[in-house]
N, C-alpha and C positions, 0 to 999 in steps of 0.2 A: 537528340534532333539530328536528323540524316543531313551526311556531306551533301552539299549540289557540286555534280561533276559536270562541264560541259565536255571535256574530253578527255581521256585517258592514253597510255601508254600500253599497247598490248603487243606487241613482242620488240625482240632489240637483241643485237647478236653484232658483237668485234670481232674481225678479221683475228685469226690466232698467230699467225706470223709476223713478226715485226722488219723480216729481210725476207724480199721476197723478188730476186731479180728477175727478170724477165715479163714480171708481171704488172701493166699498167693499174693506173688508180681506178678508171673507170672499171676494171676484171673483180679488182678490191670491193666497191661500191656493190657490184653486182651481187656479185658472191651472198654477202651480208646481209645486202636486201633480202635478197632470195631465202636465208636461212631466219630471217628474221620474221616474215610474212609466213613463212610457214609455222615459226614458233605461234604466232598468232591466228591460226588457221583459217585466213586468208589467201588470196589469192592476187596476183596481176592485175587481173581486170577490177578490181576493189579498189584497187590506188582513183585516186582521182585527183590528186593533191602532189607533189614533190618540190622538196625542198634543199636542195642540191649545193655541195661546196667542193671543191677539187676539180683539178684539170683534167679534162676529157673533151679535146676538137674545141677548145675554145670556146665549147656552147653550151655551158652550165649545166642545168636540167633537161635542156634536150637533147642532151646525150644518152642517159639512162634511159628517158621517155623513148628516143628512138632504139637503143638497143631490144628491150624488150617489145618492141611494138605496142603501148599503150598511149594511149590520151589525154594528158591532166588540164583537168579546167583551171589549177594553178601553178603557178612555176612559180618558184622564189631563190634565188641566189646568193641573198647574203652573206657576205664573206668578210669576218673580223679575225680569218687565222682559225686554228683548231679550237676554240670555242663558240662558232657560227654555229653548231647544232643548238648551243643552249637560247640563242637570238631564235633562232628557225622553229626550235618546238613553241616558245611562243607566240611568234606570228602563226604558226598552225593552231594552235588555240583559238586562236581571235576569230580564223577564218570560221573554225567547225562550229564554235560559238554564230558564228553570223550566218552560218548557213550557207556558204560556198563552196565548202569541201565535209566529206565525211571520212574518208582513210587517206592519211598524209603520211607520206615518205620521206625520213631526211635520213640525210645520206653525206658521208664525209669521206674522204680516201685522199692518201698520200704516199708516194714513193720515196718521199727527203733521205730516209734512214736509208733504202734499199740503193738510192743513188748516191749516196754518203755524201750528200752534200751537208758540210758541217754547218749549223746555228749562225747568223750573223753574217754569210755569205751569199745569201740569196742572189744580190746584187737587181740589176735590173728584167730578167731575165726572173731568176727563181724557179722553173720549170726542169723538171728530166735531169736527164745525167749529166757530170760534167764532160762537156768537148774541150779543143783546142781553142775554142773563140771564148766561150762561157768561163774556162776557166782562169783566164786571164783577165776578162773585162769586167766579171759577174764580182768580185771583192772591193772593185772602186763605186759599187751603183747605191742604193739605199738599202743598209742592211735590214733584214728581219728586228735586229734589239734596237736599231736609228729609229724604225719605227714606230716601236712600242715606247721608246723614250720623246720622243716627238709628244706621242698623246699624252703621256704621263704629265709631261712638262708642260701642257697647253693646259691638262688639267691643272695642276699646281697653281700656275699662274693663273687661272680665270678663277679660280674655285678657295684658292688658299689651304687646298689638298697638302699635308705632311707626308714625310718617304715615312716616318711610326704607321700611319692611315696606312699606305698602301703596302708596307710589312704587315699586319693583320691580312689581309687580302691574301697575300702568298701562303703565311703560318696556316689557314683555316683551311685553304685549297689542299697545300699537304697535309694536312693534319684529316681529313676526307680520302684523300686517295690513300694512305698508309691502311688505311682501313680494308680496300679492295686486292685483293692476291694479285691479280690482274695489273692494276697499275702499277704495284710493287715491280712485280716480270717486268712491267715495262719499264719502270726505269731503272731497274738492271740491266736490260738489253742494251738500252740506250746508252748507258756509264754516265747516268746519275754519279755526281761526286755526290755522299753522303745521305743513303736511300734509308732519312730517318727522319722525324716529326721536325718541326724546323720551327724555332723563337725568334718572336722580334729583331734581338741583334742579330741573331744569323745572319736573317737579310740587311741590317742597316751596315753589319761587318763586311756583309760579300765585294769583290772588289769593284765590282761594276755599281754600287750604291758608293761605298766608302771614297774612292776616288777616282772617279769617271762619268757617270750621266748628270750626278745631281748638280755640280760645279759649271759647268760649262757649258748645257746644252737648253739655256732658255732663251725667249723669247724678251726683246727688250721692249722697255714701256716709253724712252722718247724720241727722239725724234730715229735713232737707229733700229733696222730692224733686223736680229740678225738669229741665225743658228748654226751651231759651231759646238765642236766636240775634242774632247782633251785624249791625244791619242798615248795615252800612260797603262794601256791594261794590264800589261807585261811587268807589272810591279816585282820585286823590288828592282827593278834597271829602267829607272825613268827617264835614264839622258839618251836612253837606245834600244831599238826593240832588240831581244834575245827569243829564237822561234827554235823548239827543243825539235830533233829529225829523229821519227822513228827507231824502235830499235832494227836490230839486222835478225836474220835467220839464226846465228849462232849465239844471239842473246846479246851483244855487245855495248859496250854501256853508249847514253844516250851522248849522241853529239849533236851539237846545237849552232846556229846559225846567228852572227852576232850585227845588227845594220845600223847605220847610224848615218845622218849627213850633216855637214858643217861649212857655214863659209860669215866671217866677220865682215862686211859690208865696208866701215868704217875704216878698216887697217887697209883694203883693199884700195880704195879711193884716195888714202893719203899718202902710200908706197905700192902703187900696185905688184911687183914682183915680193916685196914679203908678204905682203896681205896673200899672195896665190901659194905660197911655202906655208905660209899659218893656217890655213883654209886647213891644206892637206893633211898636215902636224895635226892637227884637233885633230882629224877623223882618224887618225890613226891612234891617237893617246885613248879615244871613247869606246873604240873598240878593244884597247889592249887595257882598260879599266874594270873589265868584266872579268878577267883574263883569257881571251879570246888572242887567238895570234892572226893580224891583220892577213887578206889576202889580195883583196883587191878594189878600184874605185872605178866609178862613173863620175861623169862629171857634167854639168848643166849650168852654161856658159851666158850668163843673163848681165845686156848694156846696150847702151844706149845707140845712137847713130856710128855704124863705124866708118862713114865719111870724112867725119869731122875727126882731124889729128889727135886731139887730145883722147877720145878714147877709146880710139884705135890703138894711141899708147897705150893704155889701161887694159884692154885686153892681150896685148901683145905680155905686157910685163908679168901679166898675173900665169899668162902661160907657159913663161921662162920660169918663174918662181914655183909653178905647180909641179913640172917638169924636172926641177933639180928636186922637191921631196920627196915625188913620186920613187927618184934614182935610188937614193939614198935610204931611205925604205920599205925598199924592195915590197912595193906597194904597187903593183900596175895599173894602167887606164885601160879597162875592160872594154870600155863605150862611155858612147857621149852625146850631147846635143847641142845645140845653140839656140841663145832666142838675144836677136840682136833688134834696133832700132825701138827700145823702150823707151819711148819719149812722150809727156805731154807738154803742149805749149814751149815746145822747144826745150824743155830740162828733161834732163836723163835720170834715171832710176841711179841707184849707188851701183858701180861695179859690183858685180853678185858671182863670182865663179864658183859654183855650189859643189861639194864634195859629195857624194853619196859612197857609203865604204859599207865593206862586208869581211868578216872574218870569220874563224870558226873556232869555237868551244869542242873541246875534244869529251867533256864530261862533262853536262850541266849541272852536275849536281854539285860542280868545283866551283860554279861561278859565281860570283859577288854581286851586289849591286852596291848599291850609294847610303844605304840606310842605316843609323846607328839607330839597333835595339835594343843595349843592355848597358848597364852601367859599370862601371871599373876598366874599359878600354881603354889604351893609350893612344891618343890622336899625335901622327907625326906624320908633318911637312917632308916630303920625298922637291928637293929640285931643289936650284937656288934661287934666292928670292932678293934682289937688289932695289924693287919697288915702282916699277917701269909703271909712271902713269901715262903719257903719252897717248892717245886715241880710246883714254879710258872712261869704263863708264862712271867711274868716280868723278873724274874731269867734265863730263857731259853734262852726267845730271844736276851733281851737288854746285858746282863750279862754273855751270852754263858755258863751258868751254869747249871746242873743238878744236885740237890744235895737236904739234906734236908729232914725231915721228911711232907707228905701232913699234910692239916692242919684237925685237930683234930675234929669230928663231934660227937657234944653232943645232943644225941636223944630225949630227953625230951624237948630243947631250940627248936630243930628243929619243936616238936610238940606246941611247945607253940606259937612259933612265924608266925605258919604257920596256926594255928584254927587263930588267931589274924585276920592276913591275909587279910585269907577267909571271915570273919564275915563283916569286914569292904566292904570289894568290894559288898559283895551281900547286903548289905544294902548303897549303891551307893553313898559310899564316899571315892573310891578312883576311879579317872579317868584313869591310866595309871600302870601298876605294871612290875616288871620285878624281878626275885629272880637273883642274882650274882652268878656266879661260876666264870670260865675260865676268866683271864684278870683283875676282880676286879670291884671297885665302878667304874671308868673311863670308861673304856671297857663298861660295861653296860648303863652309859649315855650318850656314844659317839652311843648304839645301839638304844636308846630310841629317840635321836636326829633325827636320820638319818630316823627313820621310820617315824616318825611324820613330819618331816620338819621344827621342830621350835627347836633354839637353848634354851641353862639356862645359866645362870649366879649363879656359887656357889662360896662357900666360907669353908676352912678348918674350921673344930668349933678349939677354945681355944685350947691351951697346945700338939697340935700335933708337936712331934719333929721330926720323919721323912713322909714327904709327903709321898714321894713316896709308903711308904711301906701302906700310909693309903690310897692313890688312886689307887694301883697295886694288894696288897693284895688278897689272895684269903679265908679269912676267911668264914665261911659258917653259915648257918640260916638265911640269909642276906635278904633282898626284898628294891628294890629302888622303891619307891611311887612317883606319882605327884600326887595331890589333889586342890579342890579348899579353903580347906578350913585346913591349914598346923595347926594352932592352936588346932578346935578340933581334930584333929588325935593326936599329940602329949600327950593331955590328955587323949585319950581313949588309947594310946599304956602306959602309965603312970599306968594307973590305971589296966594293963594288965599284968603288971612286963614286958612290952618287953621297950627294949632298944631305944629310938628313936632319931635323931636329926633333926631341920629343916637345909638343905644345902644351899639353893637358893628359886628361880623362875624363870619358864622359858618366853622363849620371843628374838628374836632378830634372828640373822642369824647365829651366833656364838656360840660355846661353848667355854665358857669363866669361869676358876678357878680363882679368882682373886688373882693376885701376882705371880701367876705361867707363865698362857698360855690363852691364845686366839685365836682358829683355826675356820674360815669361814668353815660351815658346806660343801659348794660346793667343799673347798680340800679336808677333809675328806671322805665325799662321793668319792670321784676322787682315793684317796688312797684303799679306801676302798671295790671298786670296781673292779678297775682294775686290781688289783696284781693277780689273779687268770689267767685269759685270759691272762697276761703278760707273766705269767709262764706256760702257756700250748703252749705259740708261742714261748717260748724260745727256742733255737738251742743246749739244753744241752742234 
């Protein structure tokens, strides 16, 4: 029995260049067309139809229509990104079917590659080459993957769409293009990481599924409406972005840019001049955690009325306070801002002196994050630990308390313990780092757990008479180390004057304190996960 065709495909031709400077989208479009229509031995005047995606003068289809001087009794512009042709040939179907058009033109053209504008930067803007204004504003706008996770997640949510579901979708799409030379070149050109058939986990492993869209970027169901994204892509350094700098003309190895910002609200408010020393103290322990050596901060000065005495004080102090860490670790203020009179109803926001630091990684390939992957490591407490809860989050939550002086930040320990550090990571004996603030020793090994996937097994050293206060703690100078080899670190922290103990070793599925607790990392993950999206769906 014979096929009924109402329409067909009869010529089609890609642009052969993937870099092609100087040459606009519409030059692309034309080109193709032209080579395409002749494949098909037609002609111009035969169009009558065009279905047009890519920028050219802002006017779609009547761009091409007017370059070549032709007519079309259709114009269609559909545009869902570089698969608009597969939308476009069937709405040209439907038409030729209905008898509005007889030879339809789709046409697609892009310069992204030629203007190197990288994936996920479009911003608001998205067009042409990067300038001085685009390329600075165009990374803060709605990226190209905010996009597509937008819809993915509107889907999920209305639909009860799985990321399994929408892994087959990507497997089937590569598993088609592996097939074509053409697309292979292309994502060769392009620097495809891994330009090979692609499995389920691939994509449920890749890091933009595993830990970044699926987590945090839905749509809530009561009364809050919200969209919101986990800015962690830079895995494994999740307390900071780490951005690797090209290499140089003479090959030299990759140096990397390490950013981070910090400011304790709470310690701020309750002693303003150590709260502005601890702000600073963090950003410089997060960035020398990576082992990156600090170079410099900005700073963004966020309170209340400063008419009113009291936190006029609070901004004065936190800037005495900032100003003696900044000294003392040869840490400078690059730039700044202020945003003062944060008030509703007459109550001020918490004193906020926000830290934003930068340092620089001399070899990326030296640098650590937070993550224990393997088991048989030695976990050892670098700093000393007397149990400071005062303005803690232990005191806050569990204790409904707010009270207390923060805990006391001694600048020179801060410097000692942090060249220490440093010294150690880049010469590639420590596997895993993480500096404590917020939460305490616990808190930070419950964060080191959960990154890596491998539980520890510790143990209190001798003579601690309250736990809690030595696993809740918010003491500072602190660094929680894994390492392979816990004996020599202990000597070289020894012979360093910094403070050291071995705690454990990790391994198992559990973090386990012995005598205390033992919590299966899949609850904590569970806990630790969910409470956010729990409370963005909640009905309050």
């Amino acid at each position: 029995m014979p096929q009924r065709r109402d329409a067909a495909i009869v010529g089609i031709h890609e642009y052969p260049l993937r870099v092609a400077p100087g040459v606009s989208s519409l030059q692309i479009k034309a080109a193709s067309a032209a080579t395409a229509l002749e494949d098909a031995g037609l002609r111009w005047s035969d169009v009558d139809a065009v279905y047009d995606t890519g920028g050219d003068q802002n006017i779609g289809g009547l761009g091409i229509a007017e370059y070549f001087g032709f007519k079309p009794r259709v114009i269609d512009t559909t545009y869902v990104g570089g698969s608009s042709f597969e939308f476009q040939a069937n709405h040209a179907l439907a038409m030729i079917a209905a008898g509005k058009c007889n030879v339809a033109l789709i046409s697609y053209g892009s310069t992204a590659h030629s203007d190197r504008r990288a994936i996920g930067t479009a911003g608001a803007t998205g067009v042409g080459p990067a300038t001085f204004i685009n390329n600075m504003e165009d990374p803060w706008g709605l990226t190209l993957i905010g996009n597509y996770a937008m819809v993915k997640s509107r889907h999920m949510f209305q639909y009860g769409t799985t990321n399994e579901q929408f892994a087959h979708i990507s497997v089937a799409t590569r598993h088609h293009a592996m097939r074509n030379p053409e697309a292979v070149r292309a994502m060769t050109d392009l620097e495809f990481v891994g330009v090979r058939d692609l499995t389920v986990n691939d994509v449920l492993e890749s890091r933009l599924i595993a830990a970044y869209l699926p987590r945090y970027n839905r749509q809530g169901t009561g009364r809050r409406r919200y969209v919101y994204v986990k800015l962690t892509l830079n895995e494994p350094f999740p307390r900071l972005a780490v951005v690797r700098v090209p290499k140089g003309p003479r090959g030299a190895a990759h140096k990397g840019l390490a950013m981070t910002s910090d400011c304790t609200p709470r310690y701020v408010q309750a002693h303003p001049e150590t709260g502005g020393r601890q702000a600073v103290a963090e950003a410089w322990r997060n960035i020398t955690a990576v082992g990156a050596t600090p170079l410099a901060v900005t700073d963004n000065m966020n309170f209340g009325n400063p008419q009113k005495p009291e936190i006029m004080g609070q901004f004065a102090g936190a800037i005495m306070g900032m100003a003696e860490a900044c000294k003392a670790l040869d840490f400078p203020v690059v730039s700044g801002n202020v945003s003062l009179y944060n008030e509703t109803e007459g109550r001020p926001i918490l004193p906020t002196p926000t830290i934003g630091a930068v340092g620089v990684v001399q070899d990326v390939s030296h640098a650590v994050g937070s993550r224990i992957t393997q088991a048989g490591l030695a976990i050892v407490l670098l700093g000393e630990t007397v149990g400071w809860l005062g303005q803690s989050l232990y005191l806050r939550e569990l204790e409904g308390r707010e009270e207390g002086a923060p805990p006391p930040v001694d600048l020179l320990v801060e410097r000692r313990n942090g060249d220490f550090v440093r010294g150690e990571i880049v010469g590639r004996r420590i596997a895993a780092c993480h500096d404590l603030s917020d939460g305490g020793l616990l808190v930070g090994l419950a964060e080191m757990c959960l990154a890596g996937g491998t539980g520890v097994t510790v143990k209190l050293p001798e003579g601690i008479a309250l736990p809690h206060a030595f696993l809740y703690g918010e003491d500072q100078g602190r660094y929680l180390v894994a390492t392979d080899d816990g004996g020599a670190l202990l000597a070289a922290a020894g012979e360093a004057g910094v403070p050291a103990v071995q705690l454990g070793y990790s391994g198992g599925p559990d973090l386990t304190v012995e005598g205390l607790l033992a919590m299966p990392l899949s609850e904590l993950r569970l806990a630790h996960e969910a409470w956010l999206p729990t409370y963005m769906n909640s009905a309050a």
